[in-house]
SEMIMI-230129 format. One record per atom (N, C-alpha, C, CB): y, x, z. Coordinates in steps of 0.05 Angstrom, whole numbers, plus 5000, padded with zeros to 4 digits. Glycine has a CB too. Example, Ala and Ser with C-alpha at 12.3 -4.5 7.8 and 13.67 -1.06 7.14 Angstrom:
! residues 2
488652645156;491052465156;493452645156;491152265181;495552575142;497952735143;500152585157;498852825114;
//
This chain:
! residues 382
282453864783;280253864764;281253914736;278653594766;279754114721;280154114699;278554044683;280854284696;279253834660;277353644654;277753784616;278453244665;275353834597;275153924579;273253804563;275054124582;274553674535;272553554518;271553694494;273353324510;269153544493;267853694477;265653484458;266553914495;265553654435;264653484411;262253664409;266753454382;259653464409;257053514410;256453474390;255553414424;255353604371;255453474339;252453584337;258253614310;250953354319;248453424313;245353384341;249153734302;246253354362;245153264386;242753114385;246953134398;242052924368;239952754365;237652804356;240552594355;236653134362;234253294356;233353214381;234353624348;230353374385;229453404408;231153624430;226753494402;231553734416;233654064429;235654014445;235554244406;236453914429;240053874423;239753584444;241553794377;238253464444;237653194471;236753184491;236352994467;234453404489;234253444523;234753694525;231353384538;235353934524;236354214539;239454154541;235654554520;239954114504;244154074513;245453954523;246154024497;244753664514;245253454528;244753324560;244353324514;242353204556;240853164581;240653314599;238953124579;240253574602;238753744625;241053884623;235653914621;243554014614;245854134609;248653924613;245554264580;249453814603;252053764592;252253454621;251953684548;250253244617;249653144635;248353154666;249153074625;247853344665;247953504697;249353584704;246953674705;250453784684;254253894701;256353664708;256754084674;256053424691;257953184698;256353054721;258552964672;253153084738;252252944756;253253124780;249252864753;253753344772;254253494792;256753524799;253353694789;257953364785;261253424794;262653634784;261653484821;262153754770;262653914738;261654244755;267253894720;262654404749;263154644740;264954804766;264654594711;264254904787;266455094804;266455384801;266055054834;269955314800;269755624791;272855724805;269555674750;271555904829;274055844846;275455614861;275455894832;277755554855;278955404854;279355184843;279955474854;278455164823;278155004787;274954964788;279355264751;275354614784;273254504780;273654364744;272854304806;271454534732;271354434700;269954284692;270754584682;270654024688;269253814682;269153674657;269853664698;266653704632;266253704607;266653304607;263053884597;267653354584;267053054578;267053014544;269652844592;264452914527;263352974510;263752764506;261453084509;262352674470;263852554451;261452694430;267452624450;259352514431;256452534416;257452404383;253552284436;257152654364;257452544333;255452644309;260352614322;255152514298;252852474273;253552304262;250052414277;250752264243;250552014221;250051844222;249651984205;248151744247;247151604263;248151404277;246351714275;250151274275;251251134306;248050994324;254050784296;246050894316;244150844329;243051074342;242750714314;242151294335;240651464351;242651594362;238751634338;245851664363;247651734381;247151574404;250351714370;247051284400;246851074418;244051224438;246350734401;242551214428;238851274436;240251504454;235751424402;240951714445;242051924461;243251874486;243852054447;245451804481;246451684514;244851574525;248551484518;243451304517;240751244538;240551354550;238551244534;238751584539;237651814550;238551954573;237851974533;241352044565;243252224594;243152014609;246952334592;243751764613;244051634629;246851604643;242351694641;249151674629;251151684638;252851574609;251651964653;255351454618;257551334597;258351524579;260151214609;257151504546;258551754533;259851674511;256851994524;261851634499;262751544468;261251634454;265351614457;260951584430;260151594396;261351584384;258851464384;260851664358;263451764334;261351834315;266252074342;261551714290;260151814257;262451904245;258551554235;264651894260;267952064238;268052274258;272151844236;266552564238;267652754262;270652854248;265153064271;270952754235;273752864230;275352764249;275052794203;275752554250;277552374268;277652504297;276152044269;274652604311;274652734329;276752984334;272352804327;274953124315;276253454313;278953474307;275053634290;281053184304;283853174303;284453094328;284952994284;282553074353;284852904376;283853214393;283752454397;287153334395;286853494419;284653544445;288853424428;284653384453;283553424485;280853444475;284053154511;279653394457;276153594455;276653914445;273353414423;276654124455;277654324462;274854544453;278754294494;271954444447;270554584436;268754444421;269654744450;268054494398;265454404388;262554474388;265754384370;261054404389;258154454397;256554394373;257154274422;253954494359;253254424337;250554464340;254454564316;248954314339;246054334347;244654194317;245254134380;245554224292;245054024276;242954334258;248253814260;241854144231;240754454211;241854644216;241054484181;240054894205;241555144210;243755074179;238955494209;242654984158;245054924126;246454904133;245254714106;246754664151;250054594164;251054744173;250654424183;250254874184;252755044211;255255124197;251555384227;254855194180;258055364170;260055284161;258055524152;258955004145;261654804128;261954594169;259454474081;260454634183;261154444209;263554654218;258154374236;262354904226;263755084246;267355144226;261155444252;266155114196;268955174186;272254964186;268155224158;269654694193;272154484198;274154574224;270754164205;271054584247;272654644268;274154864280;271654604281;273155014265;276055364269;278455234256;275355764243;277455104235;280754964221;282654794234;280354774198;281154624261;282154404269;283054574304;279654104265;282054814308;283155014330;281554984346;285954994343;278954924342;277254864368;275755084375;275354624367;274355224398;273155374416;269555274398;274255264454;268455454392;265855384376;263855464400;265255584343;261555344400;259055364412;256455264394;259255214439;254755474385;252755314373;249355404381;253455344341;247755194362;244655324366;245355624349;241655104348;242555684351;242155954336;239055884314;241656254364;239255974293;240256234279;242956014265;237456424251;244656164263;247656164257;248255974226;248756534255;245556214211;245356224179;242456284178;247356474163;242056244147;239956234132;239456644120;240955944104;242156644125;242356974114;244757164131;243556964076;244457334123;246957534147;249157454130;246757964152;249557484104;252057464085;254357204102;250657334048;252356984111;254056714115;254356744151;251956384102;251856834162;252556904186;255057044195;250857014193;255257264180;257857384181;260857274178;257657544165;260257184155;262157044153;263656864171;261456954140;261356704181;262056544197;264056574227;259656464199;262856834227;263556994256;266057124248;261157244268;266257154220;269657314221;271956994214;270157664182;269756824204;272456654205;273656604236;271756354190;271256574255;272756504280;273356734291;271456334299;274056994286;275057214294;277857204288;273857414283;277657144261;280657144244;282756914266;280056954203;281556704271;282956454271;282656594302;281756114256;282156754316;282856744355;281156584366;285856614368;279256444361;277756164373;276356354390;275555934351;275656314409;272756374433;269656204418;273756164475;268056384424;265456244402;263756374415;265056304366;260656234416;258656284431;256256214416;258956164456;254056364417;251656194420;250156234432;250456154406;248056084434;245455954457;243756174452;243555604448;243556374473;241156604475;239456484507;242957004477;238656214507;237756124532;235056264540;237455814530;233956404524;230856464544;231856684565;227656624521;234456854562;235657064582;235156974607;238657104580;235256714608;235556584635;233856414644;237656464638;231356464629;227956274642;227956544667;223456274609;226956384683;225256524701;223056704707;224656414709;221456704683;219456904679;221057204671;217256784655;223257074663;225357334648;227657454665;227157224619;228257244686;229757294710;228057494726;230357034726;225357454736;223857604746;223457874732;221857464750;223357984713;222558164698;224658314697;221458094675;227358224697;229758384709;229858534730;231458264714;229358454749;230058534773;227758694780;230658314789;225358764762;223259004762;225359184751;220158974743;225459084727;226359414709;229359414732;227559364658;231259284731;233259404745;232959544779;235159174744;230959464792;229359594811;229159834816;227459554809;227959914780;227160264766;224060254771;228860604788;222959924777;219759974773;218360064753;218459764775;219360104736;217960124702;217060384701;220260094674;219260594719;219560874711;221460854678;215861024709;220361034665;220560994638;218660814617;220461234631;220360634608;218960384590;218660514564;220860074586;215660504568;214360524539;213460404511;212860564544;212360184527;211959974502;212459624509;208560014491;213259484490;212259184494;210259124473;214558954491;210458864489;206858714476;208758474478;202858704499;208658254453;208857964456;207557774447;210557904451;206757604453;204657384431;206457044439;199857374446;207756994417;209256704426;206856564400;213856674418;207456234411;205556124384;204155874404;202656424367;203355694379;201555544389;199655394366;202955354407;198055204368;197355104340;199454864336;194055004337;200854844317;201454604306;200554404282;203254654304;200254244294;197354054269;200253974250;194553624287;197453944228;198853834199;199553584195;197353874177;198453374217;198353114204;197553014197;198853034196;194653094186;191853074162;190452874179;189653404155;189852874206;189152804218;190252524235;188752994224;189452324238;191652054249;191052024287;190451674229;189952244294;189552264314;190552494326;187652224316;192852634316;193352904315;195352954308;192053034303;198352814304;200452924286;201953124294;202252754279;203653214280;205353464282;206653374300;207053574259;207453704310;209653654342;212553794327;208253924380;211853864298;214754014291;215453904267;214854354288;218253804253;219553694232;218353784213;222153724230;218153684198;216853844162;218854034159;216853614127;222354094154;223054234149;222554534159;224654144148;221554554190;220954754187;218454954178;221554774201;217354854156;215354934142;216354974110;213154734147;219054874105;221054874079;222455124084;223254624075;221955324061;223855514065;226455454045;222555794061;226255204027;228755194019;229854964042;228855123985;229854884057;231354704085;231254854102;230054434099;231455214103;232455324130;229655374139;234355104151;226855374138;225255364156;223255674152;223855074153;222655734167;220655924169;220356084195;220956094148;218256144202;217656284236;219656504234;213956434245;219756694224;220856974221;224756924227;219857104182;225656694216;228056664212;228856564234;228556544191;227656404254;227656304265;226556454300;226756134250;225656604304;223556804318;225157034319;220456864302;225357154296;226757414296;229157404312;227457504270;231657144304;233457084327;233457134351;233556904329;231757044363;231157024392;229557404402;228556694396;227957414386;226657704386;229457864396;225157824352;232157884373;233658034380;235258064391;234158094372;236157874410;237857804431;235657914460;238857434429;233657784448;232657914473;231158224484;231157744479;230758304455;230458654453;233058804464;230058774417;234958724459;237458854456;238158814483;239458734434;237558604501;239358504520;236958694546;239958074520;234258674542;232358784561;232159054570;230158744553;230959184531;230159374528;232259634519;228459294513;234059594491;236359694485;235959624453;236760004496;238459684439;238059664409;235859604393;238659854399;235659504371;233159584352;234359724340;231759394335;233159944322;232660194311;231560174276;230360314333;230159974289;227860074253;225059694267;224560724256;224859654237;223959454234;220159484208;227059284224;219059364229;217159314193;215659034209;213759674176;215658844185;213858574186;212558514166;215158354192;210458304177;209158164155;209357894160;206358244151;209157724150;209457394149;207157374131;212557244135;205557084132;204456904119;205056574126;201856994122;203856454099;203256164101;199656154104;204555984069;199856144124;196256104133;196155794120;195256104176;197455604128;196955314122;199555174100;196955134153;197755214077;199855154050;200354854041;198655304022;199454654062;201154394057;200954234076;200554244034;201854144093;202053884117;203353634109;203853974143;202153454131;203853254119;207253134133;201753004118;208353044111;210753004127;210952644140;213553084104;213452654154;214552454166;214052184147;217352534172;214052234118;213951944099;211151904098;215351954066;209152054112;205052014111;204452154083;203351584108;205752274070;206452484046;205252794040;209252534048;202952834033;203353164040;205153324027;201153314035;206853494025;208453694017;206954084016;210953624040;208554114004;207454414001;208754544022;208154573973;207554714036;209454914050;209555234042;208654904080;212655194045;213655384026;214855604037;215455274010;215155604062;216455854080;213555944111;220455684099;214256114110;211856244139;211556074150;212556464162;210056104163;208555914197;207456164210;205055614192;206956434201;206156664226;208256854215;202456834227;208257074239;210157294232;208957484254;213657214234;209357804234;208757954255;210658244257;205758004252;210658324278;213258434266;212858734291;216858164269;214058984281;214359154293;217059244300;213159294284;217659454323;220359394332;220759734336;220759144363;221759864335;223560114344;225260114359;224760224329;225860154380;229260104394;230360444403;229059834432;232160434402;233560654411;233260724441;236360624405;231861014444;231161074464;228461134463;231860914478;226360934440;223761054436;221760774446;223261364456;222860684451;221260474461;219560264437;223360294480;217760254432;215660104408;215559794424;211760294405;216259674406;215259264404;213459294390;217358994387;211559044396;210358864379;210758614383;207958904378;210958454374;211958114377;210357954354;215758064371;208757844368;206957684341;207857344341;202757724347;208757264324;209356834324;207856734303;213156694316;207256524312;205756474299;204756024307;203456774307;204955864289;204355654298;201855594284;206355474296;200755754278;197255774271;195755784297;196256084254;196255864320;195056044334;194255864355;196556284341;191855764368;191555704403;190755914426;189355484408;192255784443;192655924454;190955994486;194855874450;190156194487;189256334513;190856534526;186956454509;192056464534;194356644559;196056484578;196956824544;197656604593;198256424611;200456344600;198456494637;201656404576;204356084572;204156154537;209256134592;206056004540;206055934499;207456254497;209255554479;209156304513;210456664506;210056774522;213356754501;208957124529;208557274536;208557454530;207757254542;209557674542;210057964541;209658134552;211558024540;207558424552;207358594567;209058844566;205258624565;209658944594;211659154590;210759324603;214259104598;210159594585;207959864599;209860004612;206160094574;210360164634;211960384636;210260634644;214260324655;212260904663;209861114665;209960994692;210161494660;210860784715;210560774734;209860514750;212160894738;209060354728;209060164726;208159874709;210260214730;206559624711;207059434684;207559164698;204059414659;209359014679;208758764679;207858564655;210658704688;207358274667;206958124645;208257934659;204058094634;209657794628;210857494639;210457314620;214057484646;211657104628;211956914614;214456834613;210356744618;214756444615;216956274615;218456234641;216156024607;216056194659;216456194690;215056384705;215655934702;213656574699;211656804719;211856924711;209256834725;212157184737;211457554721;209557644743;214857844719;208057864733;205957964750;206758274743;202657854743;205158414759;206858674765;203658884774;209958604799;203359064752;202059274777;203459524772;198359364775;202859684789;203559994796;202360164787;203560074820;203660334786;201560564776;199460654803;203560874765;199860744838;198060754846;195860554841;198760804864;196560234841;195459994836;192659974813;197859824827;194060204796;192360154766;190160274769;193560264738;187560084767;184860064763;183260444749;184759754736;182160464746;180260734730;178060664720;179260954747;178160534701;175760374674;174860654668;177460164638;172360584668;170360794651;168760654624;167760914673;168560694607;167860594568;165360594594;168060884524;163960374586;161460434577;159760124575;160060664599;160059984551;159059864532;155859644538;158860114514;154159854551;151559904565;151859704587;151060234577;154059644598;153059434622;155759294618;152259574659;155759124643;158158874640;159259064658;157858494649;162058974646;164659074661;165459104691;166458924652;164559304711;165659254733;168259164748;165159394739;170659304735;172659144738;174158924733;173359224738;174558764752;176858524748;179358584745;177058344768;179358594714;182858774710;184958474722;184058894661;183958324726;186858144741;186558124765;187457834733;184958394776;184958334808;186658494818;182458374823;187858664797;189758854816;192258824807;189259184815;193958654800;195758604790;198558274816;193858524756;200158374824;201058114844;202857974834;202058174872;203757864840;206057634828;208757544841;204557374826;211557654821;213257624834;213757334843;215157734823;215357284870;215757124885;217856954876;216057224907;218156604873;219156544860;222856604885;217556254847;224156474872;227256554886;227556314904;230356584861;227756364929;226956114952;229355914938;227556204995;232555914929;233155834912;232955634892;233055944908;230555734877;229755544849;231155704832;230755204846;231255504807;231855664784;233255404769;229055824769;235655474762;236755274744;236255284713;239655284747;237155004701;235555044674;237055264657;235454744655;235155404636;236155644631;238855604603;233355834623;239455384603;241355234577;243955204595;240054864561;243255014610;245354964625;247155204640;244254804643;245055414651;246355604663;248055784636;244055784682;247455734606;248955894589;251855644589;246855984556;251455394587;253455244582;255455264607;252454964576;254555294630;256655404651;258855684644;254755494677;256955854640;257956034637;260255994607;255556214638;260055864589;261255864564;264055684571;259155724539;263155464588;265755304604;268155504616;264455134634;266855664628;268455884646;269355994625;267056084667;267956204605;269656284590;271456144573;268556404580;272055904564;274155804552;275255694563;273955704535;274955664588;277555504617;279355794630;274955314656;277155984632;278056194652;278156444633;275856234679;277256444609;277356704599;275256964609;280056774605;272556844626;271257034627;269857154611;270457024639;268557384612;266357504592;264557384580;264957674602;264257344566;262157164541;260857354517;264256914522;258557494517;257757674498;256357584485;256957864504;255757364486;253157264460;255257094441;249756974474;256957184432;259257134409;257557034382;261357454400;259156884355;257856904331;256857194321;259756794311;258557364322;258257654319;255557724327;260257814333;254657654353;252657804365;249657634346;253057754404;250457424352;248957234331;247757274306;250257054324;249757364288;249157484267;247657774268;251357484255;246657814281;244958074290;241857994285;245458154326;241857734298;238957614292;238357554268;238357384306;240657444263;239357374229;238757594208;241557204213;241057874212;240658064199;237358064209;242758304205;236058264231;233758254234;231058094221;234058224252;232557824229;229957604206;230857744178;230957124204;233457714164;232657804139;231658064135;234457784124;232858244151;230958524148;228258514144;231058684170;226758424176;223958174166;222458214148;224557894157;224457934135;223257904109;223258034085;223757724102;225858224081;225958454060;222558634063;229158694071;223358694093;220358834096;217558844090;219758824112;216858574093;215358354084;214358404052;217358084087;216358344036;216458384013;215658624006;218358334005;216858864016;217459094002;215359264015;220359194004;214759164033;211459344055;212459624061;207559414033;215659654081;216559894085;217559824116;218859994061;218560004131;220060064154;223260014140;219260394168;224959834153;227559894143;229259994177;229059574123;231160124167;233160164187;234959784189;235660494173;235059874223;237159594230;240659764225;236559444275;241959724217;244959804216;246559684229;246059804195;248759854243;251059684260;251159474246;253959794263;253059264256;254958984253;257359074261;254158714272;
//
């Protein structure tokens, strides 16, 4: 058995406690770690913050024996924790990740990286410079609604893919209400604390344009603050000062047109909080988190306009639904934290690097340049 520690820093979010922790990091240890081959990799973590009480709350939680530590220095000096993990603000990430390239450790973090590409970058050449192996969390690759939607396009059901459609979003209340509070931190409604949909959205947008469809190309968005003050965690209202919607257009190489609308203004009527339609000439689907549905082009309906009477067709009657994997589906975090084990035990392939990371953030700031300036910008290598 090869046994590998690791320093969880910042963990005591919702995130960072149940996908990293709980449903990830403590499952691979219920499971008897990690096989790979021959070599069984078995994490053993070492939860740190500011907190020693809600570190404590945390373990609860896993339900399994985990140390605590408010000195992550002290940590990041004892050999045998071999990577660090950072689930804390996006502010933090860089003075965290810079200790630990200093102290020789293997980096793994949330995403977005940075607040801007300038520091994102950075960040990614310091652990370039220093040889470290570094990763981050591009987990929706591996929901199931997105597992399914693979194995269309890789099929060649699509024919040639023409367009996407996305609508993520939900309403999130202000707090105004005492029967009603917010489901999201005040900071992310602070755009000086890191917060805003676009910065945050665009991330994920481009890992997963890039990884489905191919490159982005060319960018134009718009952002607003629909709701300009909520209240915070102290029963306080505050101003909000960074987006809550974003809308954004996409170009990718090859010709293919996005649209991706976010938005926590919005309720919702569709079948999940995210969804996406994918047109081809031979083919469409729609998915979500966990479901994809699929028609064909013989499949596809022949609507005639005409206004004058109610609609004869049931456009969701011709459409079927891929079959889930007799299988199951593992959680889509955990299956990235397997894979990141292997690569820093075994040296396998690992492409969602800081580097790649910083791609998203360029995009959000592109975004928002856009935003401002009410133009199309080109996306440029990294």
């Amino acid at each position: 058995m090869r046994k590998i520690g690791i320093i969880m820093n910042g963990v005591t979010g919702r995130m960072g406690t149940n996908q990293h922790l709980v449903r990830s990091i403590a499952e691979i240890i219920k499971q008897g770690g990690v096989k790979a081959g021959d070599t069984v990799i078995m994490p053993e973590p070492v939860l740190t913050g500011r907190s020693e009480e809600k570190l404590r709350a945390c373990v609860e939680k896993a339900g399994i024996p985990l140390p605590v530590s408010t000195d992550l220095d002290a940590m990041l000096a004892r050999p045998e924790y071999e990577i660090f993990f950072d689930a804390s603000g996006t502010q933090y990430r860089g003075p965290f990740i810079d200790r630990a390239v200093a102290a020789g450790k293997a980096i793994y973090c949330e995403k977005p990286t940075a607040t801007n590409l300038a520091e994102a970058l950075r960040i990614a050449e310091v652990a370039e410079r220093a040889g470290v192996k570094n990763g981050v969390v591009a987990d929706k690759l591996w929901l199931p609604g997105i597992v399914k939607f693979r194995k269309l396009r890789d099929d060649g059901f699509f024919g040639r893919i023409l367009s996407v459609r996305g609508e993520f979003g939900y309403w999130v209340f202000t707090g105004e209400n005492a029967d009603q509070p917010a489901q999201r931190p005040s900071w992310n409604y602070r755009s000086e604390d890191g917060g805003g949909i676009m910065i945050d959205m665009f991330c994920h947008w481009r890992y997963l344009l890039d990884n489905l469809f191919g490159g982005v190309k060319r960018v134009s968005a718009i952002g607003t603050t629909h709701l300009p003050v909520r209240i915070g965690e102290d029963g306080k209202p505050y101003q909000c000062t960074a987006d809550d919607a974003a809308f954004g257009t996409f170009e990718l190489n090859g010709g293919v047109i996005c649209q991706l609308n976010s938005s926590w203004c919005v309720r919702v009527r569709r079948d999940d909080l995210v969804t996406f339609q994918v047109d081809g000439t031979e083919g469409s689907a729609v998915f979500g988190l966990r479901r994809c549905w699929y028609q064909s082009r013989a499949g596809t309906p022949r609507p005639v306009w005409n206004p004058d009477i109610e609609q004869p067709v049931n456009f969701f009657d011709n459409w079927k639904e891929v079959p889930d994997d007799p299988a199951g589906y593992e959680n889509a975090f955990k299956i990235q934290w397997e894979m990141f084990l292997r690569h820093v035990v075994l040296g396998e392939p690992f492409r969602w690097s800081l580097r790649e990371a910083a791609k998203g953030v360029q995009l959000a700031e592109l975004g928002l340049q856009s935003w401002r300036e009410g133009r199309w910008l080109d996306v440029g290598a990294l």
